[in-house]
C-alpha positions, 0 to 999 in steps of 0.5 A: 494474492501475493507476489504474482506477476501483477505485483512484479509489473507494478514493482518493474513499473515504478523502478523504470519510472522513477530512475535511482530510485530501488524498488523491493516487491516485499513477499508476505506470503513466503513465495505462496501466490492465491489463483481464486479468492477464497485462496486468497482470504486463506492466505491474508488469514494466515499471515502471523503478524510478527512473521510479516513485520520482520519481512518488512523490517529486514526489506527495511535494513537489507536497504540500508540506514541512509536509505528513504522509504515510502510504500505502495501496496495493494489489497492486503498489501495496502494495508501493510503499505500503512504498517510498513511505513509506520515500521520504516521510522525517520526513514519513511517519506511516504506511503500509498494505499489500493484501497487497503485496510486503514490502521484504526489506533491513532496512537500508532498513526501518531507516529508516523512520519509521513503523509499517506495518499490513500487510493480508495473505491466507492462502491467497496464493500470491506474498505468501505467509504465510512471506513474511509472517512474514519481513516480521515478523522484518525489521521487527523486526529493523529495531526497527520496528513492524509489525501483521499481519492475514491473512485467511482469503482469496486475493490481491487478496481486497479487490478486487472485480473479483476473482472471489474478491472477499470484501466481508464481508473487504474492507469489515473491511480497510477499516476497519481501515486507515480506523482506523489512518489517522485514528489517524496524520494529523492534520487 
């Protein structure tokens, strides 16, 4: 959907939770923002790859050569969570995923250089749980680690303008991936 309001709450939220600790909300749809699901899915399949890596990478240097990474993304953005933190180097101590899609080549998994928790929902028709569980064997395979929690709810279920929206489920997302960063970056 882009960098709208929802995402700018997320990013506010974790800056205030997480004190000298910077947060970059990333924008890879150059300042475009979907308002309908097709919308959306236009946006997700305009997006060039190396367009979208090299907004990623110059997040990546604007932050500095000292700096830790990890990455939170949601949706479209889960997946780019992924590739972010495979593109962030020595420097990525950690990446969450909103039930984004998984990279499959464990070739590429290998070098990663942190652990992933992979926030996932059981009843997503795209992510869905055997992709998941494929996502869990590539890790493995690639001699990574990856922490699984799939929850009993519908893609996107963390996010509120979803009619779907489960804030009992989404604040427990939350929390757990607030955990997982603070275990991870050191202020």
């Amino acid at each position: 959907w882009g960098l709208n309001d929802y995402i700018k709450k997320e990013a506010a939220r974790f800056a205030q939770e997480m004190p000298g600790v910077n947060v970059l909300a990333v924008d890879l749809y150059d300042g475009q923002v979907a308002t309908t699901p097709d919308e959306a899915g236009k946006l997700m399949q305009s997006i060039k790859t190396d367009r979208a890596v090299a907004i990623v990478k110059g997040a990546q240097l604007y932050a500095g050569p000292k700096a830790q990474f990890a990455s939170v993304g949601w949706c479209f953005g889960g997946g780019w969570s992924l590739q972010s933190a495979l593109l962030g180097g020595k420097q990525t101590k950690g990446c969450v995923m909103y039930y984004g899609m998984p990279e499959k080549d464990v070739a590429k998994l290998k070098t990663l250089n942190s652990d992933v928790l992979g926030l996932f929902a059981d009843q997503d028709k795209s992510i869905s749980p055997e992709v998941v569980a494929q996502f869990e064997k590539n890790m493995a395979a690639a001699g990574k680690k990856v922490t699984v929690k799939e929850y009993p709810a519908v893609h996107a279920f963390a996010n509120p303008s979803n009619p779907k929206y489960d804030k009992a489920l989404a604040e427990d997302a939350h929390q757990r991936a607030l955990t997982y960063l603070k275990a991870r970056l050191k202020a």
